[in-house]
PyMOL Python script that loads the backbone (N, CA, C, O; Angstrom):
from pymol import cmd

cmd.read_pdbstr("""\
ATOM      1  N   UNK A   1       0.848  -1.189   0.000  1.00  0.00           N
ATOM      2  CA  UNK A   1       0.000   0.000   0.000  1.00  0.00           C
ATOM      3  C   UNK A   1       0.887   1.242   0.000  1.00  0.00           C
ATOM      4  O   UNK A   1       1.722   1.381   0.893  1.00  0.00           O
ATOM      5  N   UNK A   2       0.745   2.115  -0.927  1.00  0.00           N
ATOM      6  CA  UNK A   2       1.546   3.588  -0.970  1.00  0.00           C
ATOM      7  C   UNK A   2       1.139   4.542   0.348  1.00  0.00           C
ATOM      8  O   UNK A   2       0.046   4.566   0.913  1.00  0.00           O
ATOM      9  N   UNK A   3       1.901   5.038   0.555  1.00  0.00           N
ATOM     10  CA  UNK A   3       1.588   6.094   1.736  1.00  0.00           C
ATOM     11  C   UNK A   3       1.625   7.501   1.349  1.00  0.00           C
ATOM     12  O   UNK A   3       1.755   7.839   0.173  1.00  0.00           O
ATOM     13  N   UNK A   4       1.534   8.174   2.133  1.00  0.00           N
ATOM     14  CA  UNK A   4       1.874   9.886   1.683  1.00  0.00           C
ATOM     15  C   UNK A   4       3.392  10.295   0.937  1.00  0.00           C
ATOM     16  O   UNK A   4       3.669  11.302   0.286  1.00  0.00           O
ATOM     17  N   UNK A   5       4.185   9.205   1.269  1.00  0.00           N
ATOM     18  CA  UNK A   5       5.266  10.175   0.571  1.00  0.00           C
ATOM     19  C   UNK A   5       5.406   9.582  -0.673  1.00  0.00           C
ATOM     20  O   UNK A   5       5.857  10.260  -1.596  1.00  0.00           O
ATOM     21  N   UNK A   6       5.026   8.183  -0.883  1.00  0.00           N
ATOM     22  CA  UNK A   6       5.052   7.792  -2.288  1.00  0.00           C
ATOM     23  C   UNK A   6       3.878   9.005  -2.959  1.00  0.00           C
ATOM     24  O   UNK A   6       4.370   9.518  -3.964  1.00  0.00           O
ATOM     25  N   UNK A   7       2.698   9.474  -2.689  1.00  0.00           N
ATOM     26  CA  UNK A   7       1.570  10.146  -3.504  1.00  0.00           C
ATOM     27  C   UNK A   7       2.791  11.634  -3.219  1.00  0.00           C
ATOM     28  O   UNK A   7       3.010  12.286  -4.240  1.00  0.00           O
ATOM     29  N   UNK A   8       3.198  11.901  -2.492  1.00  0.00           N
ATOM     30  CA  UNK A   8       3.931  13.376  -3.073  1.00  0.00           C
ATOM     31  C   UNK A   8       5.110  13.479  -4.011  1.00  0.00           C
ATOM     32  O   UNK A   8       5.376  14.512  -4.625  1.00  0.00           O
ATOM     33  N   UNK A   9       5.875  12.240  -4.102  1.00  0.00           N
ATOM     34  CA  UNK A   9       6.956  11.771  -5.307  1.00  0.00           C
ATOM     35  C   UNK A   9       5.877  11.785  -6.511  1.00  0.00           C
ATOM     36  O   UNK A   9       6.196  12.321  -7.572  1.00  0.00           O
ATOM     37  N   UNK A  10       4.503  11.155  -6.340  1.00  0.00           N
ATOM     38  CA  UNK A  10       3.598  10.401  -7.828  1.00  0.00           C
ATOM     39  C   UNK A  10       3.716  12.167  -8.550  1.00  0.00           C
ATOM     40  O   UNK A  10       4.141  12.577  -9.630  1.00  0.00           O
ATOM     41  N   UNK A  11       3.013  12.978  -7.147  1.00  0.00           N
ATOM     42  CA  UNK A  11       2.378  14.340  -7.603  1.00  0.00           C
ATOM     43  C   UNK A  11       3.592  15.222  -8.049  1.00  0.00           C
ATOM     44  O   UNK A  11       3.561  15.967  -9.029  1.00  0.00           O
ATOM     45  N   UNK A  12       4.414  15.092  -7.411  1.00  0.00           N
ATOM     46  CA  UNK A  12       5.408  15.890  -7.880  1.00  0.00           C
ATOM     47  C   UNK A  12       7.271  15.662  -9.105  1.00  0.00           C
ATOM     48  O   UNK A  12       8.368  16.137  -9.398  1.00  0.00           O
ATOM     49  N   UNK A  13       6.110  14.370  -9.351  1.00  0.00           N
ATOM     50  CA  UNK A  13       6.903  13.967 -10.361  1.00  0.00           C
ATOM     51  C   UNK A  13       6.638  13.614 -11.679  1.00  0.00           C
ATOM     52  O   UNK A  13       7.504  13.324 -12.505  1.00  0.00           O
ATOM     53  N   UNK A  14       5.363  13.642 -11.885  1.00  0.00           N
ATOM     54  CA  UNK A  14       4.981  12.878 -12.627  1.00  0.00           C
ATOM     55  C   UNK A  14       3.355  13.671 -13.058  1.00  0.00           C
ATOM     56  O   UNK A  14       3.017  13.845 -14.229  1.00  0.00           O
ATOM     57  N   UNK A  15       2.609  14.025 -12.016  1.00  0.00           N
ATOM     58  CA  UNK A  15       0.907  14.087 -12.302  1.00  0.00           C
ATOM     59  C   UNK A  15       1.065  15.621 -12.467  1.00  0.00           C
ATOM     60  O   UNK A  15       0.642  16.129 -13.505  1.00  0.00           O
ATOM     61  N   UNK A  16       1.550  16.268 -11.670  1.00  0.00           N
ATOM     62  CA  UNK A  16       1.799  18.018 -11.648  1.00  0.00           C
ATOM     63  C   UNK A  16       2.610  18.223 -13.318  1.00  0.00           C
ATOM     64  O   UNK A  16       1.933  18.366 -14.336  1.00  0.00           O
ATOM     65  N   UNK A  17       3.758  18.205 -13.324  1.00  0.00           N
ATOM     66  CA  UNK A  17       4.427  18.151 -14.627  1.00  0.00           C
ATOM     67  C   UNK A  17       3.800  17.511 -15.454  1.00  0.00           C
ATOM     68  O   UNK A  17       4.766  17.413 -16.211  1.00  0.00           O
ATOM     69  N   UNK A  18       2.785  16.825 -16.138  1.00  0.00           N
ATOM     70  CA  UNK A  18       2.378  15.858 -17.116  1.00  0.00           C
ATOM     71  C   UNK A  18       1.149  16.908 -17.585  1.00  0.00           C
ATOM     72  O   UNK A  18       0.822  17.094 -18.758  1.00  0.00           O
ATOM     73  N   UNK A  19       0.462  17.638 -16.259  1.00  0.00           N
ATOM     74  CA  UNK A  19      -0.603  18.627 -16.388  1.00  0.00           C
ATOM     75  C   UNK A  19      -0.399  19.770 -16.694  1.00  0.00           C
ATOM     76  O   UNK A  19      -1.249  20.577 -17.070  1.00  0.00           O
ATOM     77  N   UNK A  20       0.856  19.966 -16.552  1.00  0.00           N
ATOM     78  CA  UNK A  20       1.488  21.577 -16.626  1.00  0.00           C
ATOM     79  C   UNK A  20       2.015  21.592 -18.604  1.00  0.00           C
ATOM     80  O   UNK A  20       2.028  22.512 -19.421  1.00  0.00           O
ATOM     81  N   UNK A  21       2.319  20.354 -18.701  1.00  0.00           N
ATOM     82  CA  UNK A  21       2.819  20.109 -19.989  1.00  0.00           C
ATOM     83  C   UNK A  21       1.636  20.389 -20.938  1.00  0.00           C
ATOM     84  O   UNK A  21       1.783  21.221 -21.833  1.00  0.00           O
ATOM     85  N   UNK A  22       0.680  19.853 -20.811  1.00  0.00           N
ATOM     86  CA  UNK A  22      -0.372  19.383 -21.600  1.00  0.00           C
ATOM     87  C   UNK A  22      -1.095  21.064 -21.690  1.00  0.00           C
ATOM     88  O   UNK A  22      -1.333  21.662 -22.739  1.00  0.00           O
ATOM     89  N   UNK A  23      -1.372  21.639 -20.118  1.00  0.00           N
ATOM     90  CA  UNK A  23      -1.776  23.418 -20.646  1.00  0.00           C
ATOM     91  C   UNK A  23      -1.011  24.322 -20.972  1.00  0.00           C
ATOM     92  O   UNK A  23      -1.573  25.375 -21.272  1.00  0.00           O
ATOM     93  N   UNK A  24       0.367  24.299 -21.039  1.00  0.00           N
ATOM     94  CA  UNK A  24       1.479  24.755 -21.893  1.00  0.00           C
ATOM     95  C   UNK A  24       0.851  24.567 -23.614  1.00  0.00           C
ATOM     96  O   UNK A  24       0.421  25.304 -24.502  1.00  0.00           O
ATOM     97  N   UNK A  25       1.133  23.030 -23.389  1.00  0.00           N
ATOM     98  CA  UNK A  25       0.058  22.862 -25.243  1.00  0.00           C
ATOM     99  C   UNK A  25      -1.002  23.550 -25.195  1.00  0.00           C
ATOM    100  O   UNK A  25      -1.137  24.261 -26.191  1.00  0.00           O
ATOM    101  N   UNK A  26      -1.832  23.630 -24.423  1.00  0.00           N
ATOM    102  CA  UNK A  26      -3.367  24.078 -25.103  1.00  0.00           C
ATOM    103  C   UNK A  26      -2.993  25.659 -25.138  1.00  0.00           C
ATOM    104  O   UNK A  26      -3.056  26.246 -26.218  1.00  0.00           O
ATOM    105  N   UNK A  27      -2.588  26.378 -23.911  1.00  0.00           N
ATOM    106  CA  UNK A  27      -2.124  27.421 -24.084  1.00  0.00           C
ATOM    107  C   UNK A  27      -1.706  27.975 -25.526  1.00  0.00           C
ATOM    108  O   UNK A  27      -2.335  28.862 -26.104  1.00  0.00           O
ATOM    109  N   UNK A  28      -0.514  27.314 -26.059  1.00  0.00           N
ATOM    110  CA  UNK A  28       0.091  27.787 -27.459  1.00  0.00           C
ATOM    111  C   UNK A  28      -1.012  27.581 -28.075  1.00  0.00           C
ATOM    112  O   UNK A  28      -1.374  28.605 -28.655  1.00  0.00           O
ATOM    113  N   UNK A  29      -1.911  26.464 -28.248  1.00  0.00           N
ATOM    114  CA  UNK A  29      -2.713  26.430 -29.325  1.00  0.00           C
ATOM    115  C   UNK A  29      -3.755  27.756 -29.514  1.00  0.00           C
ATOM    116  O   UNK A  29      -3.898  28.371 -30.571  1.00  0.00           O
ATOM    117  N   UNK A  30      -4.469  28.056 -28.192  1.00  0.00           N
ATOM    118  CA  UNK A  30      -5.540  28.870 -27.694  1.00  0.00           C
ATOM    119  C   UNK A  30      -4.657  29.967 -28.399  1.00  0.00           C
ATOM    120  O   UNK A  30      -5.442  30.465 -29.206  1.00  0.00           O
ATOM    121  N   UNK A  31      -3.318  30.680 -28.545  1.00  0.00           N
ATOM    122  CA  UNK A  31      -2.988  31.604 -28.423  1.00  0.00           C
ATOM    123  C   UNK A  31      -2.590  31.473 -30.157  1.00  0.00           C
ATOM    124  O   UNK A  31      -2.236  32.546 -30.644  1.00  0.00           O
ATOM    125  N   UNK A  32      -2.601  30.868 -30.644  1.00  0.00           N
ATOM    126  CA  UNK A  32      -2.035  30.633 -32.020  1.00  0.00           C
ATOM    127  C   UNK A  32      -3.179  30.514 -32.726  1.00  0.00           C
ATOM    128  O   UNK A  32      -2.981  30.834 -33.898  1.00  0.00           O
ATOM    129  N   UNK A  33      -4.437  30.147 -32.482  1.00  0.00           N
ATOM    130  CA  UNK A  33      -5.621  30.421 -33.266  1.00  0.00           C
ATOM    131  C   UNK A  33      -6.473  31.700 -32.396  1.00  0.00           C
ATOM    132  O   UNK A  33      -6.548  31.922 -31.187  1.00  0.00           O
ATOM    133  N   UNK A  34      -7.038  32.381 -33.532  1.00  0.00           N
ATOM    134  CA  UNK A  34      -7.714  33.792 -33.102  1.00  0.00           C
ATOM    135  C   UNK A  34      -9.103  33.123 -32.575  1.00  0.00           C
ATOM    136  O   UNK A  34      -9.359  33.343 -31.391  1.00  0.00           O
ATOM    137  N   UNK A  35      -9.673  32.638 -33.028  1.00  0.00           N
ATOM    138  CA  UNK A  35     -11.092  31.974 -32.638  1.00  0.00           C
ATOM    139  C   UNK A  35     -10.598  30.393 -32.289  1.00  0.00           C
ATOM    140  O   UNK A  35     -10.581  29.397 -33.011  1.00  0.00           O
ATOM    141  N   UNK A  36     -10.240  30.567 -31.005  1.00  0.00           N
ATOM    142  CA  UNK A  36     -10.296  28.968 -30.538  1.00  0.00           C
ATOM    143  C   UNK A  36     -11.187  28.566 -30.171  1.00  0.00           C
ATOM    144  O   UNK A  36     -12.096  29.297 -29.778  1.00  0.00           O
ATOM    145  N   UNK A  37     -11.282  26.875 -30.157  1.00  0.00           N
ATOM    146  CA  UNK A  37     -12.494  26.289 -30.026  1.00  0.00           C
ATOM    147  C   UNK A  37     -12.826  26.027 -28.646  1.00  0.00           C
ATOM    148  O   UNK A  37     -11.989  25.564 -27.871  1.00  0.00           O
ATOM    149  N   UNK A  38     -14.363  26.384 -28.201  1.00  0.00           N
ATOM    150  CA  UNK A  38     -14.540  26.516 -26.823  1.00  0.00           C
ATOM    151  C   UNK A  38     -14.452  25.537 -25.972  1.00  0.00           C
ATOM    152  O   UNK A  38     -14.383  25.707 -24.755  1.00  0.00           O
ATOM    153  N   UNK A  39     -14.448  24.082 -26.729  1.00  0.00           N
ATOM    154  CA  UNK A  39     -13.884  22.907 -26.171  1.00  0.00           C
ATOM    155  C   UNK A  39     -12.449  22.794 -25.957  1.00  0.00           C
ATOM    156  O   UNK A  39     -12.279  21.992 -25.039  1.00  0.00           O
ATOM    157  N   UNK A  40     -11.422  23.206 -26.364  1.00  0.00           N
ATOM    158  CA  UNK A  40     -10.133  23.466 -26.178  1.00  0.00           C
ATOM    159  C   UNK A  40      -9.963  24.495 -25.064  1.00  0.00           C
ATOM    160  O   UNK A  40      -9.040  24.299 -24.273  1.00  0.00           O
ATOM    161  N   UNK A  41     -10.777  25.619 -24.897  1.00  0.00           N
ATOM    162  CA  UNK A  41     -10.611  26.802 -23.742  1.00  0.00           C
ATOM    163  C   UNK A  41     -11.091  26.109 -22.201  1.00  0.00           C
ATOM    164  O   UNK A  41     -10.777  26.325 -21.030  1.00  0.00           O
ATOM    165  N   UNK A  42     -12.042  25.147 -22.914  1.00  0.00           N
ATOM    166  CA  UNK A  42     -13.179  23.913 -21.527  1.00  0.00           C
ATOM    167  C   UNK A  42     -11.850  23.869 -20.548  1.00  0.00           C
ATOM    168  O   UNK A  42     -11.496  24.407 -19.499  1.00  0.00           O
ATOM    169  N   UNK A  43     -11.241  22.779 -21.630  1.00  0.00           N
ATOM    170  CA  UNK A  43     -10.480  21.668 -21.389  1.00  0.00           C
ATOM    171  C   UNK A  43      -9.225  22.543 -20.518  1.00  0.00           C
ATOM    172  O   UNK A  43      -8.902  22.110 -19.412  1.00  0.00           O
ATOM    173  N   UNK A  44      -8.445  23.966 -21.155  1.00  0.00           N
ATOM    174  CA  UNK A  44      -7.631  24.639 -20.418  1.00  0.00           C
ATOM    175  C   UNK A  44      -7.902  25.262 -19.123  1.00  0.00           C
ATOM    176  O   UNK A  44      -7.078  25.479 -18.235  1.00  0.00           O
ATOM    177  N   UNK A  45      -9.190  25.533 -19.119  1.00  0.00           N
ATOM    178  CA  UNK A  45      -9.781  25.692 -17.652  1.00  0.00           C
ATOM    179  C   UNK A  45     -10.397  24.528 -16.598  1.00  0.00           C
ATOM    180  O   UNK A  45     -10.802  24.725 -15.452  1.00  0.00           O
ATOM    181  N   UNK A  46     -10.358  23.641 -17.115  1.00  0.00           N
ATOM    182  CA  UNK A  46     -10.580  22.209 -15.926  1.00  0.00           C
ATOM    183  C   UNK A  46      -8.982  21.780 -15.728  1.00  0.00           C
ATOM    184  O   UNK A  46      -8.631  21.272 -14.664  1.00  0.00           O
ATOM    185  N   UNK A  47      -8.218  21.966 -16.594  1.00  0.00           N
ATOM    186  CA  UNK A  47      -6.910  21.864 -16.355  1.00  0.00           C
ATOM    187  C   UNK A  47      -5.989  22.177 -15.332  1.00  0.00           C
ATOM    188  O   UNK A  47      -5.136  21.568 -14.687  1.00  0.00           O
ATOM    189  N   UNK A  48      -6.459  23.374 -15.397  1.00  0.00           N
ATOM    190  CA  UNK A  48      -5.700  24.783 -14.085  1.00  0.00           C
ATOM    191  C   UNK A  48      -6.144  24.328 -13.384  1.00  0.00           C
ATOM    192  O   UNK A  48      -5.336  24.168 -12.469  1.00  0.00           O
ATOM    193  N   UNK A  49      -7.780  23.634 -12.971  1.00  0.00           N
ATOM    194  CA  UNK A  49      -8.648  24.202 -11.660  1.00  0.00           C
ATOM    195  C   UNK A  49      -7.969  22.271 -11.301  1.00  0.00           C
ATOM    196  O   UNK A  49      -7.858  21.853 -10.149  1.00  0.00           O
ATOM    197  N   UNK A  50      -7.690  21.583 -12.296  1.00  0.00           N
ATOM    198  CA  UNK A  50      -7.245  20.437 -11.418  1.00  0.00           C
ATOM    199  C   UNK A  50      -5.048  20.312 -10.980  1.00  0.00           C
ATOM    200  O   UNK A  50      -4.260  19.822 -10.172  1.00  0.00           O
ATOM    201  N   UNK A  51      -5.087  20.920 -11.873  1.00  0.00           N
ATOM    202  CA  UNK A  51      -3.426  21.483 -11.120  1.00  0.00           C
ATOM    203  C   UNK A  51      -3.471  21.990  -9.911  1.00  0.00           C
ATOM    204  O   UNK A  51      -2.947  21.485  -8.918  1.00  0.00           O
ATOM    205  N   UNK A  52      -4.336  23.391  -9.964  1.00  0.00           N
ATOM    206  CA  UNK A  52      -4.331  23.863  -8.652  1.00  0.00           C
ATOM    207  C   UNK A  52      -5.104  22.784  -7.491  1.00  0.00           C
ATOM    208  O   UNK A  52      -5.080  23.215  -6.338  1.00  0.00           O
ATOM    209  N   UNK A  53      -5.592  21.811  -7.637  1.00  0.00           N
ATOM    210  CA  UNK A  53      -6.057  21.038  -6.602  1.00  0.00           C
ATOM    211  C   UNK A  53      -4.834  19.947  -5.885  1.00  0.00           C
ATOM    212  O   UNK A  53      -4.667  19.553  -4.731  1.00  0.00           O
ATOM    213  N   UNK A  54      -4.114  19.697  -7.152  1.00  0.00           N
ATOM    214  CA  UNK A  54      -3.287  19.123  -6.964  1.00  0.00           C
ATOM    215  C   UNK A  54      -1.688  19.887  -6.307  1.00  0.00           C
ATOM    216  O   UNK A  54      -0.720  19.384  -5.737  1.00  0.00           O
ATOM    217  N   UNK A  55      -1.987  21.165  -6.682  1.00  0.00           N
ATOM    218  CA  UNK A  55      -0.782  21.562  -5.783  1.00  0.00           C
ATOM    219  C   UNK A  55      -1.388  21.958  -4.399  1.00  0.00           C
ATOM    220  O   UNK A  55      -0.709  22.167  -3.394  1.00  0.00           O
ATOM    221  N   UNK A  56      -2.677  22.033  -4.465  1.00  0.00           N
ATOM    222  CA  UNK A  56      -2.655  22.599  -2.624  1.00  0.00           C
ATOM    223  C   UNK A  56      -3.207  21.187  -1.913  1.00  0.00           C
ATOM    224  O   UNK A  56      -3.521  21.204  -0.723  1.00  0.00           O
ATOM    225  N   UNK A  57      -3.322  19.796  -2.821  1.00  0.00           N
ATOM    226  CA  UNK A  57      -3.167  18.524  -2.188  1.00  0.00           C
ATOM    227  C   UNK A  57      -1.742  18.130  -1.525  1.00  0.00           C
ATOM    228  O   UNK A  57      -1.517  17.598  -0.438  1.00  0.00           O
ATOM    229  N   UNK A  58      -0.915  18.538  -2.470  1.00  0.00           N
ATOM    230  CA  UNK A  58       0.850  18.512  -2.409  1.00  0.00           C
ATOM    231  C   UNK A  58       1.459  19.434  -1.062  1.00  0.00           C
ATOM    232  O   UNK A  58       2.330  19.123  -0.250  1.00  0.00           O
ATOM    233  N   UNK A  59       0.506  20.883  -1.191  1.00  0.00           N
ATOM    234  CA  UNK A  59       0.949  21.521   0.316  1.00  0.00           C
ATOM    235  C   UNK A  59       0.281  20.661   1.564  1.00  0.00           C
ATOM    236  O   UNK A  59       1.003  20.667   2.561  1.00  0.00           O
ATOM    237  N   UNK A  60      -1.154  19.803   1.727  1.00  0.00           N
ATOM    238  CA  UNK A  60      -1.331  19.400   2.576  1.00  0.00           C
ATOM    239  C   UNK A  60      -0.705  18.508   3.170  1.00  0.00           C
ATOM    240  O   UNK A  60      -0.571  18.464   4.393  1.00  0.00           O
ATOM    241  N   UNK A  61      -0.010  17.261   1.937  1.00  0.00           N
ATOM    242  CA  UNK A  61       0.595  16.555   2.265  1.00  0.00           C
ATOM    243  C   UNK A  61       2.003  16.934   2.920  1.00  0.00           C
ATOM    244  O   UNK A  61       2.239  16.264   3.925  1.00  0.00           O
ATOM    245  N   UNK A  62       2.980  17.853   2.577  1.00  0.00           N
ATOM    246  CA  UNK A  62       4.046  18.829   3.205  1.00  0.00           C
ATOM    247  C   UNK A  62       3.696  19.185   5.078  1.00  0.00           C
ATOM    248  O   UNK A  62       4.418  19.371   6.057  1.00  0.00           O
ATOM    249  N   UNK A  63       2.413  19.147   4.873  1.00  0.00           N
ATOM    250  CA  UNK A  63       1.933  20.245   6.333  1.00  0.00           C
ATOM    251  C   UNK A  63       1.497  18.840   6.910  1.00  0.00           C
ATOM    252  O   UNK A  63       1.143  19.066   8.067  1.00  0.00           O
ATOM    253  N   UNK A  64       1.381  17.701   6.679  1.00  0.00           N
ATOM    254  CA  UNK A  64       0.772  16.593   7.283  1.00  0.00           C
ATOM    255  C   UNK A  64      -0.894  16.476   7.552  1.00  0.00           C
ATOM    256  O   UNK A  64      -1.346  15.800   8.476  1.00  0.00           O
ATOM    257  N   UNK A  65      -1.463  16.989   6.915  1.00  0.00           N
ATOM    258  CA  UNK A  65      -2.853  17.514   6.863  1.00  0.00           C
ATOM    259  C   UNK A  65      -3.122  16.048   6.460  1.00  0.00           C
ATOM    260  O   UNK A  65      -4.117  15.878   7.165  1.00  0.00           O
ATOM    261  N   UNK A  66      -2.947  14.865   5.828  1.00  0.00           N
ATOM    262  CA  UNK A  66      -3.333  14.389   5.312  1.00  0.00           C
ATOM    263  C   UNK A  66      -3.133  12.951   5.543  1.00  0.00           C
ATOM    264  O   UNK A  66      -2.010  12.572   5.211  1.00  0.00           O
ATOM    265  N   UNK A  67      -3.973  11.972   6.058  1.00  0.00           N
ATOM    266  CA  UNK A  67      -3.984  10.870   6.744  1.00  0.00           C
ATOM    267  C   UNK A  67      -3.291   9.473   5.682  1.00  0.00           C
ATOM    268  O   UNK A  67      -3.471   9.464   4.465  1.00  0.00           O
ATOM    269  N   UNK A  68      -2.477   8.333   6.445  1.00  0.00           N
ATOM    270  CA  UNK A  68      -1.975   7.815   5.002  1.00  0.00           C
ATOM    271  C   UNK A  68      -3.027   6.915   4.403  1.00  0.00           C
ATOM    272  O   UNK A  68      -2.902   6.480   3.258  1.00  0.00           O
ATOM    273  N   UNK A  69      -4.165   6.605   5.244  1.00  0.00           N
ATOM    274  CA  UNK A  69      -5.238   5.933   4.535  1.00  0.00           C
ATOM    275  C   UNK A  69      -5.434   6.614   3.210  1.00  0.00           C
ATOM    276  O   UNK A  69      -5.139   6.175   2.099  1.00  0.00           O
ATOM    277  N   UNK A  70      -5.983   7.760   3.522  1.00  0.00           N
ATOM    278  CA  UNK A  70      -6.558   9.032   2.211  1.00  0.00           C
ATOM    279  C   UNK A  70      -5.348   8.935   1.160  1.00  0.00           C
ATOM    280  O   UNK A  70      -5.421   9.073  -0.061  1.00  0.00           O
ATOM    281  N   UNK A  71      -4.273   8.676   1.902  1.00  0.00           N
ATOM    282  CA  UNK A  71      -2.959   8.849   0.668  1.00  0.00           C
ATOM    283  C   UNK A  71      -3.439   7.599  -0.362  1.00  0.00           C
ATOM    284  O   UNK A  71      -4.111   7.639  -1.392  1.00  0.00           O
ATOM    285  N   UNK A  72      -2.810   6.472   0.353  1.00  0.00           N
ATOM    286  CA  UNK A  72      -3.387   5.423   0.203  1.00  0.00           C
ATOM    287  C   UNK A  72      -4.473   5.568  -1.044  1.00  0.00           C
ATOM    288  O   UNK A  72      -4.005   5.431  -2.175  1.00  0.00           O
ATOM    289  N   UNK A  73      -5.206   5.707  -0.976  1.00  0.00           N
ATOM    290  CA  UNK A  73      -6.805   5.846  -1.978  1.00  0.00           C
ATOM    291  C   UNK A  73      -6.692   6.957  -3.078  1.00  0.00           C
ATOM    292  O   UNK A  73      -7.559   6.993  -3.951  1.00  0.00           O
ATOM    293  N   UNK A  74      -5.727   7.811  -3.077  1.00  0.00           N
ATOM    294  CA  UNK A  74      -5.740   8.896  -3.957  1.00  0.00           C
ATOM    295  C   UNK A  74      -4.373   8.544  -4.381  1.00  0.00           C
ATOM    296  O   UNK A  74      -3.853   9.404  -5.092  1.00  0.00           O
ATOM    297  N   UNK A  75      -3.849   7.783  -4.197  1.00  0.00           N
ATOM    298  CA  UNK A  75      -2.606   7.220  -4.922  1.00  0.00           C
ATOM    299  C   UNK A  75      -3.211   6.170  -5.910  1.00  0.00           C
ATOM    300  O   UNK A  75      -3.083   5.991  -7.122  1.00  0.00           O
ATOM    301  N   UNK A  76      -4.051   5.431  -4.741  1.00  0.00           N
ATOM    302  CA  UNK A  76      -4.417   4.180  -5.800  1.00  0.00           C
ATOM    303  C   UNK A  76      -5.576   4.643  -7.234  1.00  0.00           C
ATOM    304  O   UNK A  76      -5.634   4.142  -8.358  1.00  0.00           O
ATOM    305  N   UNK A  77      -6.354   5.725  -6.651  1.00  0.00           N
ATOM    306  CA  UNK A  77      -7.135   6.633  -8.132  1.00  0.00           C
ATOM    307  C   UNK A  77      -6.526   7.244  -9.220  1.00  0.00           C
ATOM    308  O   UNK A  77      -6.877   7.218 -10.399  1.00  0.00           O
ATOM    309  N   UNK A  78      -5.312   7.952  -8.556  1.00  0.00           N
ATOM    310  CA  UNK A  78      -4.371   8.140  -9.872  1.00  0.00           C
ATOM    311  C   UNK A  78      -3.516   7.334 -10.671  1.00  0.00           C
ATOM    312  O   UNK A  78      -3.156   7.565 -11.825  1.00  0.00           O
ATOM    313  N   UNK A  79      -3.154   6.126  -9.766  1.00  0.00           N
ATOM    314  CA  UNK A  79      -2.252   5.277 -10.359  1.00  0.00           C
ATOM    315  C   UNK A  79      -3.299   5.182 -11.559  1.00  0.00           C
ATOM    316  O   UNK A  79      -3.047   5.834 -12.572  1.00  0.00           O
ATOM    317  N   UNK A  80      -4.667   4.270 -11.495  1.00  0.00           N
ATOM    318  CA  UNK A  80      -5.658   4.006 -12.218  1.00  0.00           C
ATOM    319  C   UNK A  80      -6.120   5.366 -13.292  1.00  0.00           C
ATOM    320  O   UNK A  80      -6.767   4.922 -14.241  1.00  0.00           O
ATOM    321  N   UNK A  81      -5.968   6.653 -13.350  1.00  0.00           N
ATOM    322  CA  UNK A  81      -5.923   7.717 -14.396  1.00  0.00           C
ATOM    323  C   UNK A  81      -4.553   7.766 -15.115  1.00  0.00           C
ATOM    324  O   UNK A  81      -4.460   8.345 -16.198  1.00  0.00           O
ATOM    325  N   UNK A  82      -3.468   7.157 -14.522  1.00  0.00           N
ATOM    326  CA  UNK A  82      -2.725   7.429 -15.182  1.00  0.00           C
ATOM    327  C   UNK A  82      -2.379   6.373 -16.374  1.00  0.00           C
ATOM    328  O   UNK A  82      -1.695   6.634 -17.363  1.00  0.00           O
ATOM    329  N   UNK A  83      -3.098   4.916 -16.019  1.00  0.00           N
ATOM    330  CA  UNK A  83      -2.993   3.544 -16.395  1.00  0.00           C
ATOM    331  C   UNK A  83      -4.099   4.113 -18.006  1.00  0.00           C
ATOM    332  O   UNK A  83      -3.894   4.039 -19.217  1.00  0.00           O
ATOM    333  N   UNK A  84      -5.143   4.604 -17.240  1.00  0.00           N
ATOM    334  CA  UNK A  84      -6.118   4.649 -18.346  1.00  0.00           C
ATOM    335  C   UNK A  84      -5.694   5.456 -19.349  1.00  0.00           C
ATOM    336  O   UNK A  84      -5.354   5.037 -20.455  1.00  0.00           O
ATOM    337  N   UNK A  85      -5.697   7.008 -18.897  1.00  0.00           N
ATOM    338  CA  UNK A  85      -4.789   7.866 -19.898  1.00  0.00           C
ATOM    339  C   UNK A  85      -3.326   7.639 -21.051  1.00  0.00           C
ATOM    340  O   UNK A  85      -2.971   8.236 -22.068  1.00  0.00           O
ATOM    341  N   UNK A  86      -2.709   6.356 -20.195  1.00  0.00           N
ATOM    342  CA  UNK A  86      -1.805   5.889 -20.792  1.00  0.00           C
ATOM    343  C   UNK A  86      -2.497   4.922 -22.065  1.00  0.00           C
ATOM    344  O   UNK A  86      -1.891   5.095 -23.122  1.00  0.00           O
ATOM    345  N   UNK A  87      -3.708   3.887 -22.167  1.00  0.00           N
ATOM    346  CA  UNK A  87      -4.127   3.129 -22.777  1.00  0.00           C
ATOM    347  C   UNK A  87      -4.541   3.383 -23.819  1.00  0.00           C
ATOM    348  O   UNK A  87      -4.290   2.824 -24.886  1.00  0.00           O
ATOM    349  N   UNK A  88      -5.988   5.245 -23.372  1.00  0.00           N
ATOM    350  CA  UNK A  88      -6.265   5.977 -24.072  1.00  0.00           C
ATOM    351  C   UNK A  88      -5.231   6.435 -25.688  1.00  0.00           C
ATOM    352  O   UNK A  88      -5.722   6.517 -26.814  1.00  0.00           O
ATOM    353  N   UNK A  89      -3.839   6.655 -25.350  1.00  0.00           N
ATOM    354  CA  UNK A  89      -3.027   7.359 -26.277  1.00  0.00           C
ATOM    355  C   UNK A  89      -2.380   6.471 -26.657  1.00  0.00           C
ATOM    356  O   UNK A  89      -1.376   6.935 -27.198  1.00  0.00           O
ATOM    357  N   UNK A  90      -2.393   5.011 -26.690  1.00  0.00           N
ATOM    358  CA  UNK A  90      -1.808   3.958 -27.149  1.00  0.00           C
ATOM    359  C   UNK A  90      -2.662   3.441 -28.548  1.00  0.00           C
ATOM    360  O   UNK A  90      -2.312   3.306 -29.720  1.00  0.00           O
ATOM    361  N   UNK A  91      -3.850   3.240 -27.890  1.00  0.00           N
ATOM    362  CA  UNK A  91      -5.020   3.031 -28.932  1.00  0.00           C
ATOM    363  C   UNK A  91      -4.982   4.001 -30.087  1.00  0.00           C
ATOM    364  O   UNK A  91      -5.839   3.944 -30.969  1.00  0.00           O
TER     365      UNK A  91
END
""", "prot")
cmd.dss("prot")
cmd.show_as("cartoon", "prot")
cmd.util.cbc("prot")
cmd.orient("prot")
């Protein structure tokens, strides 16, 4: 079972940077077409609002706010987004 410091290595190695990458892309795109598509602007704003969840998950875990059961379970949900997302772009 992962604990809190394995989910702050996952987040800060891997899930933070992978998200930051991807609205970097949409960013250039949004900014490189004059009329971007409002599904592309969606997608850059659920983006941010889940980065920023994930970095003030990352400060709780720092501050100990955060029990290793809960780690535990939000390690094991992302492992599983990251499994799927990975399958997704294989296909």
């Amino acid at each position: 079972m992962a604990g809190c410091e394995e989910l702050k290595e996952l987040l800060e190695i891997e899930v933070i940077p992978d998200i930051e990458e991807v609205i970097d892309e949409l960013f250039e795109q949004i900014a490189n077409e004059k009329r971007a598509d409002d599904a592309i602007k969606e997608e850059y704003a659920q983006l941010q609002e889940m980065r920023a969840a994930f970095v003030e998950l990352l400060h709780d875990l720092e501050e100990g706010d955060v029990g290793e059961d809960e780690c535990a379970e939000i390690y094991a949900e992302l492992e599983e987004m990251i499994e799927s997302s990975e399958e997704n772009s294989d296909g």
